[in-house]
N, C-alpha and C positions, 0 to 999 in steps of 0.2 A: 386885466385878469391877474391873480394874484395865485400862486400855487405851491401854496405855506404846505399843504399836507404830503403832494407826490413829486417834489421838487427834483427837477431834470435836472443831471451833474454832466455837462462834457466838462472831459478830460482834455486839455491841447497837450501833450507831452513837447513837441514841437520837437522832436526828437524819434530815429525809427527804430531805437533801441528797446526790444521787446523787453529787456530784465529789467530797466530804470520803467520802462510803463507798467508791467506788474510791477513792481514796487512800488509806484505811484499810486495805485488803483487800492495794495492794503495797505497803504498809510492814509487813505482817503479813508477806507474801512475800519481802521483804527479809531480813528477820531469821529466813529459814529455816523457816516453815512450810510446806505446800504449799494452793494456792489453791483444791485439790478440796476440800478438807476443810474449807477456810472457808465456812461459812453464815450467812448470817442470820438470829439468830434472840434471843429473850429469855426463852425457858423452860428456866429450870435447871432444870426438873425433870427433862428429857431427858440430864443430863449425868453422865457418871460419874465414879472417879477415875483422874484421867491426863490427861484434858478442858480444854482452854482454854475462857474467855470473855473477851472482849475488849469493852472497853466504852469510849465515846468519853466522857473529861472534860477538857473544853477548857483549856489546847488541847494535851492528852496521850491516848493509847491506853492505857488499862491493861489491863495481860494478870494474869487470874490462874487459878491452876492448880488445879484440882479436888483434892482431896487426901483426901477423906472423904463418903461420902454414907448418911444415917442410914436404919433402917428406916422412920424417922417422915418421909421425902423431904426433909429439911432438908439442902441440898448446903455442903458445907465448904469456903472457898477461900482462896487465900495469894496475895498480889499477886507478881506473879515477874518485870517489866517495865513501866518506861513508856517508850514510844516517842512521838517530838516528832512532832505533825504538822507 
């Protein structure tokens, strides 16, 4: 399944600091994602191909793009962005 059109964004901030996660959510919204789709969350197993995760590694956002997800639930991803916090 492929889901080019409503593509699900968890957010991993991996961090419990609410001002660095909103700020991470509009620097997501900056660069053109929309803010409904962004979630928080850290189970790739919910994700498919087409799928963002965005994970905070200080002091960068990496966004990478789901691209493959095996029968065996092992999800496949390509880094496609880092955004400066």
């Amino acid at each position: 399944m492929t889901n080019t059109s409503n593509p699900k964004v968890f957010l991993a901030p991996n961090t419990s600091d609410q001002e660095l996660v909103e700020k991470a959510k509009g620097r997501l919204v900056e660069n053109g994602l929309k803010l409904e789709a962004i979630q928080l969350n850290y189970d790739m197993q919910q994700l498919d191909p087409g799928d963002l995760y965005a994970s905070y590694e200080p002091p960068d956002l990496v966004v990478r793009s789901v691209y493959e997800k095996k029968p065996s639930g092992i999800v496949k991803m390509k880094s496609v962005a880092m955004i400066r916090l």
